[in-house]
mmCIF file of the C-alpha atoms, coordinates in Angstrom:
data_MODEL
# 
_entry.id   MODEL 
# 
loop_
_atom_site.group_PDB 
_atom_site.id 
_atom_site.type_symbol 
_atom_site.label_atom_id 
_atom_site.label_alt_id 
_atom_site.label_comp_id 
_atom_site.label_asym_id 
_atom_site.label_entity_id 
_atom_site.label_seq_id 
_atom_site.pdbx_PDB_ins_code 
_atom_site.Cartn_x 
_atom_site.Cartn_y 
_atom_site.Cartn_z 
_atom_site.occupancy 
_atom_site.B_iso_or_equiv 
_atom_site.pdbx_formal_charge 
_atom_site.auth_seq_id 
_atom_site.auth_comp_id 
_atom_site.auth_asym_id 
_atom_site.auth_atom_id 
_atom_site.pdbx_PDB_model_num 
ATOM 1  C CA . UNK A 1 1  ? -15.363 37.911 -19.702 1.00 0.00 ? 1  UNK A CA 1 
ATOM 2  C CA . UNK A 1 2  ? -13.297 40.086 -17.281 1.00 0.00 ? 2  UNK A CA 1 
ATOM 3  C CA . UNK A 1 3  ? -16.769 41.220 -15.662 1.00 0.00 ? 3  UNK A CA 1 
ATOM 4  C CA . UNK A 1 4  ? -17.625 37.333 -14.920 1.00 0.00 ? 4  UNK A CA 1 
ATOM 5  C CA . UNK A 1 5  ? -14.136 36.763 -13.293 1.00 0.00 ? 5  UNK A CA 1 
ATOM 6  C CA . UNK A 1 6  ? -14.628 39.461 -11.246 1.00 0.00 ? 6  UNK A CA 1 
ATOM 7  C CA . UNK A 1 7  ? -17.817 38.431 -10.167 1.00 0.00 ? 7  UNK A CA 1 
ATOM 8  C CA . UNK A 1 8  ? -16.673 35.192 -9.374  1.00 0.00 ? 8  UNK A CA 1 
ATOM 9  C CA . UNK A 1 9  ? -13.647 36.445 -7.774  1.00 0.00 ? 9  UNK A CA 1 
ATOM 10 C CA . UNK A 1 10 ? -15.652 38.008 -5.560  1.00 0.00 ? 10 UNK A CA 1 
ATOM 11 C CA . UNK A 1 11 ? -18.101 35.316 -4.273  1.00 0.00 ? 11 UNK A CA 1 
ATOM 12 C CA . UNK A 1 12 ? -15.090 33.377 -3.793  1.00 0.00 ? 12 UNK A CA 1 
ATOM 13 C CA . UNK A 1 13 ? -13.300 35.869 -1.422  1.00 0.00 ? 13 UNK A CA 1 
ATOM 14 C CA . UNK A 1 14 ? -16.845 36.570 -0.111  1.00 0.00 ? 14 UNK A CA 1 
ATOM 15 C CA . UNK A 1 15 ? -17.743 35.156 3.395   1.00 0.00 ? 15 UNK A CA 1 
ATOM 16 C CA . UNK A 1 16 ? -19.463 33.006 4.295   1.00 0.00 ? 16 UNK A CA 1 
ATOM 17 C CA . UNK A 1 17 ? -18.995 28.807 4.112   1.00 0.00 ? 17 UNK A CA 1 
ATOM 18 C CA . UNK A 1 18 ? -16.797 27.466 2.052   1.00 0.00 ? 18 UNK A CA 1 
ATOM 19 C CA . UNK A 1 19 ? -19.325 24.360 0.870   1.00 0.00 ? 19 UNK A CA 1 
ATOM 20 C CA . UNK A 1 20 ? -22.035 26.950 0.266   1.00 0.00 ? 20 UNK A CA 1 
ATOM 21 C CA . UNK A 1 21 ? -19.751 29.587 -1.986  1.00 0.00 ? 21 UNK A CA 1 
ATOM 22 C CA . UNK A 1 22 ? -18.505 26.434 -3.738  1.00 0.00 ? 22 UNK A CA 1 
ATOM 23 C CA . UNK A 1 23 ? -22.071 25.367 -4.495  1.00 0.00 ? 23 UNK A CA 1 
ATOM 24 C CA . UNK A 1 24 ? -23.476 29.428 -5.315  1.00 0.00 ? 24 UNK A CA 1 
ATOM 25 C CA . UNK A 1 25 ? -20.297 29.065 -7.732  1.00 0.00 ? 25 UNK A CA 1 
ATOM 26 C CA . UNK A 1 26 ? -21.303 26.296 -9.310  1.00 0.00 ? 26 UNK A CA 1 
ATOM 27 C CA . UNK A 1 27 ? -25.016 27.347 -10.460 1.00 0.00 ? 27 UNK A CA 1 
ATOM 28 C CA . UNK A 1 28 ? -24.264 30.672 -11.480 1.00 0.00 ? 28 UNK A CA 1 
ATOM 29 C CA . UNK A 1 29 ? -21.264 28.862 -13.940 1.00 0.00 ? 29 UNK A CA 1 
ATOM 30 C CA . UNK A 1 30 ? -23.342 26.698 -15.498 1.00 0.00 ? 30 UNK A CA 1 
ATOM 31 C CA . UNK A 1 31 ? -25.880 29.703 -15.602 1.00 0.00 ? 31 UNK A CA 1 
ATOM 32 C CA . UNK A 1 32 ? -23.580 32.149 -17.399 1.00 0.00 ? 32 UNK A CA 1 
ATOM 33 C CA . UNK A 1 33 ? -22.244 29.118 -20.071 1.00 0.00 ? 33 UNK A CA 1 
ATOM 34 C CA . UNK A 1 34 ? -25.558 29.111 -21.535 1.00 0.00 ? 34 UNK A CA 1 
ATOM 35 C CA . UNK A 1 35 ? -24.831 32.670 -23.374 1.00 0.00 ? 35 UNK A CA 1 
ATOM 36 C CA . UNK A 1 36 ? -23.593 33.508 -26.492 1.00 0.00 ? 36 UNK A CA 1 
ATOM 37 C CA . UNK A 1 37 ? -20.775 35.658 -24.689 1.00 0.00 ? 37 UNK A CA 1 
ATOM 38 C CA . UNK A 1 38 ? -19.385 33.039 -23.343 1.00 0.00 ? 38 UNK A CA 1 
ATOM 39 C CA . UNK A 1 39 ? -19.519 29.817 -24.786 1.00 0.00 ? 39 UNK A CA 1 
ATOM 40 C CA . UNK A 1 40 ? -20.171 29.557 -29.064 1.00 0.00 ? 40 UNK A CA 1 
ATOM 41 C CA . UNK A 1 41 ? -20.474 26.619 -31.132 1.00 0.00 ? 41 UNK A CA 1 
ATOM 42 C CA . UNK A 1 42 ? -18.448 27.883 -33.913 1.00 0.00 ? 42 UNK A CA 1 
ATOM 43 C CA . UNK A 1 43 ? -20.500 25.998 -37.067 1.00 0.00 ? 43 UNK A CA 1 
ATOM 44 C CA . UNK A 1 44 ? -21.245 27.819 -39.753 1.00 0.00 ? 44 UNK A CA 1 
ATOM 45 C CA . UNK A 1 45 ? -24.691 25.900 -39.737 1.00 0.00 ? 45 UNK A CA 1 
ATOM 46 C CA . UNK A 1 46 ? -25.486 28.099 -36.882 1.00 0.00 ? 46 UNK A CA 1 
ATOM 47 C CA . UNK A 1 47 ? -23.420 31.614 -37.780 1.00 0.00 ? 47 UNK A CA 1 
ATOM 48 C CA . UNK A 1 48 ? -26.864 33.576 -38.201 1.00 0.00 ? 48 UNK A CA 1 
ATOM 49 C CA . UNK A 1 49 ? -28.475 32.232 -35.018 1.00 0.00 ? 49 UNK A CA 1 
ATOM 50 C CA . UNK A 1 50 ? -25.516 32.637 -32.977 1.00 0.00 ? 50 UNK A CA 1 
ATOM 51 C CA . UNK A 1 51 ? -25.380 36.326 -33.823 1.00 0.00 ? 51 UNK A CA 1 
ATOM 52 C CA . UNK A 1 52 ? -28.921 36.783 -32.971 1.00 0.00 ? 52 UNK A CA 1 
ATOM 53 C CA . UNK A 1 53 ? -28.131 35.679 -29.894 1.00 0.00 ? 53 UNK A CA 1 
ATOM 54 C CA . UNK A 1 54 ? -24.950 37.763 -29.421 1.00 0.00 ? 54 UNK A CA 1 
ATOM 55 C CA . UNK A 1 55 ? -27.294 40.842 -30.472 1.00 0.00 ? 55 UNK A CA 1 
ATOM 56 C CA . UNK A 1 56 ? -30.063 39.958 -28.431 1.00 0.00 ? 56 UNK A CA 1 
ATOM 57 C CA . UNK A 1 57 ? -27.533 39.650 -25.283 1.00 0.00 ? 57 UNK A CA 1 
ATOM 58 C CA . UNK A 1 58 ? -25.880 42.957 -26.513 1.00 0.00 ? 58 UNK A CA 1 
ATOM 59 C CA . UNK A 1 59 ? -22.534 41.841 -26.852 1.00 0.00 ? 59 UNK A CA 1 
ATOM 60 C CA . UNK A 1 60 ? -21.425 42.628 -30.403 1.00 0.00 ? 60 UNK A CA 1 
ATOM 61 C CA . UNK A 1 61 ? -18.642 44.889 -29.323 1.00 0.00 ? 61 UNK A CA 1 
ATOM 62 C CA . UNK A 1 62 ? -16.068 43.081 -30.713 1.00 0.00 ? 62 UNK A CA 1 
ATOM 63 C CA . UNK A 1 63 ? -17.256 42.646 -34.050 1.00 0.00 ? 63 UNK A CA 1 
ATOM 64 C CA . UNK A 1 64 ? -16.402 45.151 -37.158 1.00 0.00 ? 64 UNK A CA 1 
ATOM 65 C CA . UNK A 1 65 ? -18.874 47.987 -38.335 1.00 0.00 ? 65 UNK A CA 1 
ATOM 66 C CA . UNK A 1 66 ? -19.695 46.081 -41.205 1.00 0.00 ? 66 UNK A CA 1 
ATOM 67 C CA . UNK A 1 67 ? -21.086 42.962 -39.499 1.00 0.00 ? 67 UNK A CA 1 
ATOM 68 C CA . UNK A 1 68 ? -23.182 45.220 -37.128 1.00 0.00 ? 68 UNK A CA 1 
ATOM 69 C CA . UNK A 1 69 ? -24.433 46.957 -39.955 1.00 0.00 ? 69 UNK A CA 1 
ATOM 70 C CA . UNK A 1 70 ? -25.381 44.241 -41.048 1.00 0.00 ? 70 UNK A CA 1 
ATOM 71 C CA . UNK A 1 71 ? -27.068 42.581 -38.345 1.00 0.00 ? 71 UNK A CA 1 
ATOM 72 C CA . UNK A 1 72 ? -28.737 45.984 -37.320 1.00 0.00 ? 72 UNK A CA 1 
ATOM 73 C CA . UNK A 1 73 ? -28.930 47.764 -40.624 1.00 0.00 ? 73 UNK A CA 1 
ATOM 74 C CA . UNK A 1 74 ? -30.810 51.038 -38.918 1.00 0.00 ? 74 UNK A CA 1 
# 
């Protein structure tokens, strides 16, 4: 999440117009809420898929050795 700030911090402060940084901004938010990373539906309906996802994005850092293990058993 830090990463996207940063990012974002940085077209901000970038230059350029204001209108068009706004808009460049705007896209690449609604871009990134799309992944698992950083938006989750938390439903147990939809545990399994959402980890998938989280795998398939390679963001399962956070999660215990167990639960990797078991999502990537090799």
């Amino acid at each position: 999440m830090q990463k996207l700030l940063d990012e974002y911090a940085a077209i901000i402060a970038g230059a350029g117009n204001p209108s068009d940084k706004f808009w460049m901004l705007e896209e690449r938010l609604l871009n990134d809420v799309r992944h698992a990373g950083v938006y989750v539906e938390r439903r147990h309906s939809t545990m399994v898929e959402t980890l998938f996802r989280l795998l398939v994005e390679k963001n399962l850092g956070g999660f215990s050795d167990g639960l990797r293990h078991w999502i990537l058993p090799c």
